[in-house]
N, C-alpha and C positions, 0 to 999 in steps of 0.2 A: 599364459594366454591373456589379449588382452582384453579386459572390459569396452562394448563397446556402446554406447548411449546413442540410441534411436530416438526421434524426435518423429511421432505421426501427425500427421497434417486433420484439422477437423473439417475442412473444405472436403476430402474424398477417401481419406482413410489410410491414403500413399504413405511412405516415409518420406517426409522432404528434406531430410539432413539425417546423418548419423557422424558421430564424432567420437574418436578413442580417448576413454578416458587415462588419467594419468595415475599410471603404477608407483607406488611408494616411492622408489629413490629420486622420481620425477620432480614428487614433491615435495619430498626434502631441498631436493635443490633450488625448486620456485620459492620456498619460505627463506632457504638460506638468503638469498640473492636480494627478497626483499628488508631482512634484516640490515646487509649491506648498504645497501640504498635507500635506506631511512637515514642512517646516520647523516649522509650528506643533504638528504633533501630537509630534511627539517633545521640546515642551513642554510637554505634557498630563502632570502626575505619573502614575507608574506606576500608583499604587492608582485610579486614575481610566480609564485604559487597559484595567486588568484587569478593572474593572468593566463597561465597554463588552463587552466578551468576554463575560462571566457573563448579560450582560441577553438577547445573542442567543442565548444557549444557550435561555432563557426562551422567545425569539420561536420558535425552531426546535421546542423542545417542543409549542409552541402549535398548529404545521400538521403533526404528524408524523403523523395520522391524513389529512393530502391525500396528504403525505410517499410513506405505503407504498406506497399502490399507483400512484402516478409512479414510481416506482422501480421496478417491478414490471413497466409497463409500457416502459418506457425500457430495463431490461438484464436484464429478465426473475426478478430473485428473489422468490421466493416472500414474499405479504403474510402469511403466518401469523412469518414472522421477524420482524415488526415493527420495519424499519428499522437506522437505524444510531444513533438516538440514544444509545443508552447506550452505546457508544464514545464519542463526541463525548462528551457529558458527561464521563466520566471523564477524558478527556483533557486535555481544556480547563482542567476544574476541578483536576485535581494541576499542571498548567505554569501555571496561574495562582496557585497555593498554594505555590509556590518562585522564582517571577519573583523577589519580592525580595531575597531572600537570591543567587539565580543573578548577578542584574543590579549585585549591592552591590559598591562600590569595594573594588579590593585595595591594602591598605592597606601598605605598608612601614616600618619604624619601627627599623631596625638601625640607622642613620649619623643622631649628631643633627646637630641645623642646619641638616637639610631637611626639608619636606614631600614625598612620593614615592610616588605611589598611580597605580593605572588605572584606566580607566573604562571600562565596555561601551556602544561608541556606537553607535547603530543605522546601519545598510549603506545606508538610502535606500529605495528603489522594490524589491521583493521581487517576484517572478513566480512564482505557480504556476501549474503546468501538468500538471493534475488528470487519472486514469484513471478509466474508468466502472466497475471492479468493486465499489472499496468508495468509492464517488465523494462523501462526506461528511469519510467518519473519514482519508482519505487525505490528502485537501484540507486539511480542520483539522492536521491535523500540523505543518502550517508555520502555515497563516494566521491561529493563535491565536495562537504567542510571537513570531511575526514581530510582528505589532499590537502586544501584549505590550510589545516591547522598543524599540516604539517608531518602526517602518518602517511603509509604506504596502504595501499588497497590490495588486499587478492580478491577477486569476485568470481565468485561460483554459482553460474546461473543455473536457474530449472529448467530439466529437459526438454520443459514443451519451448520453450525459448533461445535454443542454444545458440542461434546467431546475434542473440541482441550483447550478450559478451563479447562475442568479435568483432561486432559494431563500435561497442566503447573503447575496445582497444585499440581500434586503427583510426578513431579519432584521436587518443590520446599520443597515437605515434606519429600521426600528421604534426601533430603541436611542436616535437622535439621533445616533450616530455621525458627523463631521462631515463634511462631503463633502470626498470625492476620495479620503477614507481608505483605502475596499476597493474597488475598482472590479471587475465583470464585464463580459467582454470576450467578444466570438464572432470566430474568425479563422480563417483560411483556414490551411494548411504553409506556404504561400509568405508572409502574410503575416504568422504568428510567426518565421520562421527572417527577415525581414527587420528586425522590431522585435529581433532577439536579435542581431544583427548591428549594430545602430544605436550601439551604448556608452550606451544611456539607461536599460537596466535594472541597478544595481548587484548581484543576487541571483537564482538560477535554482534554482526546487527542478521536477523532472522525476521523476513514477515513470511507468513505461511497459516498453517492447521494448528490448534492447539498442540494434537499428537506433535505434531512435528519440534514445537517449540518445548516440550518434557522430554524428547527425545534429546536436542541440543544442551537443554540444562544439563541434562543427565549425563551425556559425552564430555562437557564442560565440569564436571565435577572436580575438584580436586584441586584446579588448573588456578584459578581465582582470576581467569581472565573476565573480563565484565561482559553484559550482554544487553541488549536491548532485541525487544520481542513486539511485535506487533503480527496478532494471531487473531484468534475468527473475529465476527460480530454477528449483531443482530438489532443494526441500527433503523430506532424507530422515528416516526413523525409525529407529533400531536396537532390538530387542527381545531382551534379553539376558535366559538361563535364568532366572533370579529374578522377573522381571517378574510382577507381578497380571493374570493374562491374559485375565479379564472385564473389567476396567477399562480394560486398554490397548486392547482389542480397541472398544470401545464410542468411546472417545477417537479412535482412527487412523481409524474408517471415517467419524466428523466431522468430522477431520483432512484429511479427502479427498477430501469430497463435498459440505461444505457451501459456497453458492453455485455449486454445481455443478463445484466446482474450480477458480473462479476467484479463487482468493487467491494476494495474491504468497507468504504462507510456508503454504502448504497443502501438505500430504503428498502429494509426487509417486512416492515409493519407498521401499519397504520393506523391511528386513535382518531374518530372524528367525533366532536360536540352532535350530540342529538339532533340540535337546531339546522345542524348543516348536511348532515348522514346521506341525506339520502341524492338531495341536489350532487354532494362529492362522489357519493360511488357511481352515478351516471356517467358526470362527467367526463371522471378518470376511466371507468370501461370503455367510453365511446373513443378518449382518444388512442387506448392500447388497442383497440382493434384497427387503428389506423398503421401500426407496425407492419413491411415487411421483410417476411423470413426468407432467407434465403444465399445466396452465395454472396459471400463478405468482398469478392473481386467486380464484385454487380455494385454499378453506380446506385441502381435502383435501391438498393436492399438497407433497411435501417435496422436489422436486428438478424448479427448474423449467427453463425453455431455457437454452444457453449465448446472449453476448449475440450475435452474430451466426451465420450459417451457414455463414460460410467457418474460424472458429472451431473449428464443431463437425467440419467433413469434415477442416482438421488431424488432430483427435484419432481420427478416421475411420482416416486414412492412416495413423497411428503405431501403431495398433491390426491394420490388415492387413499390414503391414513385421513387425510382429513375430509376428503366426500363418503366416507365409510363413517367418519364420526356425524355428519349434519352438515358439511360445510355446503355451499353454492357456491360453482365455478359461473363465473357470468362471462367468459371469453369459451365463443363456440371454436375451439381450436382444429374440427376440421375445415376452416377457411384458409390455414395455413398449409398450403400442401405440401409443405418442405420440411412438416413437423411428422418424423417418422420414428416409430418405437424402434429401437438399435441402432439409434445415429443418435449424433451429438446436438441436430436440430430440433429443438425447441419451440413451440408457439408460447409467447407472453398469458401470463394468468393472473387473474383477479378474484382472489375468495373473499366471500361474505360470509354472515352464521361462523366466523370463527371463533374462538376460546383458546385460553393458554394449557389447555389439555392435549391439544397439536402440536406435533413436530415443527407443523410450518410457521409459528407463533415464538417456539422457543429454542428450537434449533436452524445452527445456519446453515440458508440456503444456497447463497450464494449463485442462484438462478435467477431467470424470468420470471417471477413468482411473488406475490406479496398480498397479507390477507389486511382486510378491514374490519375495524372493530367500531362498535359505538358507545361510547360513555358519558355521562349526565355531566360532568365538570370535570373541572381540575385536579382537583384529589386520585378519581379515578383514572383520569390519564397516568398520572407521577405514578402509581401505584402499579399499572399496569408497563411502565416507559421502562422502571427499575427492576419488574420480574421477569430479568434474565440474570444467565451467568454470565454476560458480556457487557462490556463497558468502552465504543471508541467514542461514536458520536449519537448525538440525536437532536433533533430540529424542531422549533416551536413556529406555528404559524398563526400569527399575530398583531395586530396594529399596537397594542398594549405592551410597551417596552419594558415598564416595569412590572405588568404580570410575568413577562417574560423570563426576566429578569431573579424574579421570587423562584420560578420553577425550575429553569435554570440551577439553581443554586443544588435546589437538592437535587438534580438527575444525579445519578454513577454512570458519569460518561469521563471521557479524557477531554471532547469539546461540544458545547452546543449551540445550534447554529439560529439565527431567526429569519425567518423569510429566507433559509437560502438551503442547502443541504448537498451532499456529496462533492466537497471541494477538499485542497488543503489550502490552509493561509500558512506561505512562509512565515510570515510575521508573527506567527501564530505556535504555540509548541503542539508537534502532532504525536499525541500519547494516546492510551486505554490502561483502563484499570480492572480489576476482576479476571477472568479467563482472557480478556484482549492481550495480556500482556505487562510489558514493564520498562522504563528506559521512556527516551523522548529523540526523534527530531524535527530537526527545524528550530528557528530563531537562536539567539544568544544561548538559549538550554541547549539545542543540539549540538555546537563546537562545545559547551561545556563537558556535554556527556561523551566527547570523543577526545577529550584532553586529561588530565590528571593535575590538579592546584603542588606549585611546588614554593616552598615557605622559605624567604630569604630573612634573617634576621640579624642585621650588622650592626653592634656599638663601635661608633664612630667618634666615640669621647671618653676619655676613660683617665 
């Protein structure tokens, strides 16, 4: 019998897609096939590679107007955001505009009478195993310099997303790309943790849930295939006296609430200077009450469903945990009237009176939701920035570069941002450390961490 993968819609509760997953000998033959098709394409010169990459940017450009609102309907963000292309673009296009120089022989020339250089060789069969929030720019993250540097992709998207797979792969077949190159795959838990189990995939890129990323390790055992993990957060902001407080305030409640807070380095918590406390929690409630809820196919709507319902009653519970502790919710969310207990619609929330004795403080949300906190200085921000068990990013807001700069140093984040927050810089390696995970992509680190250094050492005198 076969497995088959429903995908419910957070717009109305419908199934908008259902897809058969693929039975074991299915998958033997998608891995066989991309095994095959490695050998050749990590023959393909680079500029030839990169090019493949650049044409589906083209094909993806081309349906990004079916694009939005699949998306929209599938995990619910709003079509007035107009997708994810200009991430992808940007992304693709800077890792494809340093491929060469990232992927170029390191060259040794101290000892004559040898030749003695390395070479970045591609890993084989690369797996991603894609999340529905930014289920484009997430995906690409790997599957551009992976191809790039000359590996095959199998990608195994998550259910709530299961057309943004078939998306990528009928750009990649517009290009001529050669078969077996990228493959989309639909699978069941049981049966990726048993293809991750198998030794047949050299490479595993995972963002998702902590759980979910102990579960991979754990399936990956044995195997010594490598992995890179990028798993929860509980990315904060610190607002330090000097800050522009029109500016920050306009930035953090973006920060916070766009895609309804389902970003991994979205502003989950806030430290503001005494000095500025009370002017910022104004300002940022008055503009989250300017949000509205409602259907993500609605030009109107700038904050649409979270992607499921058991999602949103999380943010539910972390929100009555902490009005049962002290907290003050300052958003009267019955203004929202599309914010209904057993749906996935959500009204935007702003807590005050909070402490890291809450849920909402030290676990993530991953909602519409973000508390504020007030501290006398800097000490107590860093103090309070670094007590979680998560490390992607966190943001200082600041005219002071080099206070910045000092604080900075000692966060436990992978990156910290000033005057800016929930982006990624290709340019930039996009990591976490602690519970976020492990591995890097983007810039020169991520083709490195999807290649393997191979050591040529020739005496040429003798």
């Amino acid at each position: 019998m076969t497995d088959t993968i429903k995908l419910v819609s957070p717009v109305d509760g419908s199934i908008y897609v259902e897809r058969p997953a693929l039975d074991e000998s299915a998958v033997e033959k998608t891995v066989s096939a991309a095994r095959t098709a490695q050998i050749a394409w990590a023959k393909v010169p680079l500029n030839e590679r990169v090019s493949y990459c650049f044409k589906a940017l083209d094909a993806l450009k081309a349906m990004n107007d079916e694009i939005v609102p699949e998306l929209a309907w599938q995990m619910g963000r709003p079509i007035r955001y107009g997708g994810e292309y200009g991430g992808v673009d940007e992304r693709t296009r800077y890792m494809g505009g340093i491929a060469e120089s990232a992927l170029a022989d390191i060259v040794r020339t101290d000892k004559p009478g040898f030749d003695r250089y390395l070479k970045h060789v591609p890993l084989g069969i690369v797996m991603v195993i894609a999340p529905w929030n930014y289920p484009f720019m997430t995906a690409i993250n790997t599957i551009m310099p992976a191809l790039m540097a000359g590996n095959v992709v199998v990608l195994k998207h998550a259910a709530q997303t299961l057309l943004v797979g078939e998306r990528l792969a009928k750009a990649f077949e517009i290009t001529g790309l050669p078969k077996d190159v990228f493959q989309n795959i639909v699978l069941t838990h049981a049966g990726t943790e048993k293809l991750l189990g198998s030794g047949l995939i050299n490479h595993v890129n995972f963002t998702g849930s902590v759980g979910g990323g102990r579960a991979i390790e754990k399936a990956l055992a044995g195997t010594f295939a490598t992995l890179g993990l990028e798993l929860g957060g509980k990315d904060p902001a610190y607002v330090r006296a000097d800050a522009d407080l029109d500016y920050t305030i306009g930035n953090l409640v973006d920060g916070a609430f766009f895609n309804a807070g389902q970003c991994c380095c979205g502003i989950e918590r806030i430290y503001v200077h005494e000095s500025k406390y009370d002017a910022f929690v104004d300002g940022f409630a008055d503009i989250t009450k300017q949000y509205v809820l409602g259907n993500p196919l609605d030009e109107a709507t700038t904050l649409g469903p979270m992607a499921q319902t058991r999602f949103a009653d999380w943010v539910r519970e972390q929100t009555q945990e902490a009005l049962r502790k002290g907290a003050k919710a300052l958003i009267d969310t019955s203004a929202f009237k599309a914010d209904k207990a057993g749906t996935p619609y959500l009204a935007p929330q702003v807590l005050t009176n909070v402490d890291h004795q809450m849920s909402v403080m030290r676990e993530e949300s991953f909602g519409p939701i973000v508390g504020i906190m007030k501290v006398k200085d800097d000490a107590e921000a860093l103090q309070f920035m670094n007590d979680s068990p998560y490390g992607l990013t966190a943001s200082l807001w600041t005219e002071d570069k080099e206070a910045a700069a000092s604080i900075a140093d000692q966060i436990e984040t992978g990156m910290v941002f000033m005057n800016r927050c929930d982006y990624v810089d290709p340019g930039l390696v996009w990591t976490g450390v602690k519970d976020t995970g492990k591995g890097a992509a983007m810039s020169e680190i991520g083709f490195h961490n999807l290649t393997r250094p191979k050591a040529y050492h020739f005496k040429i005198e003798h």
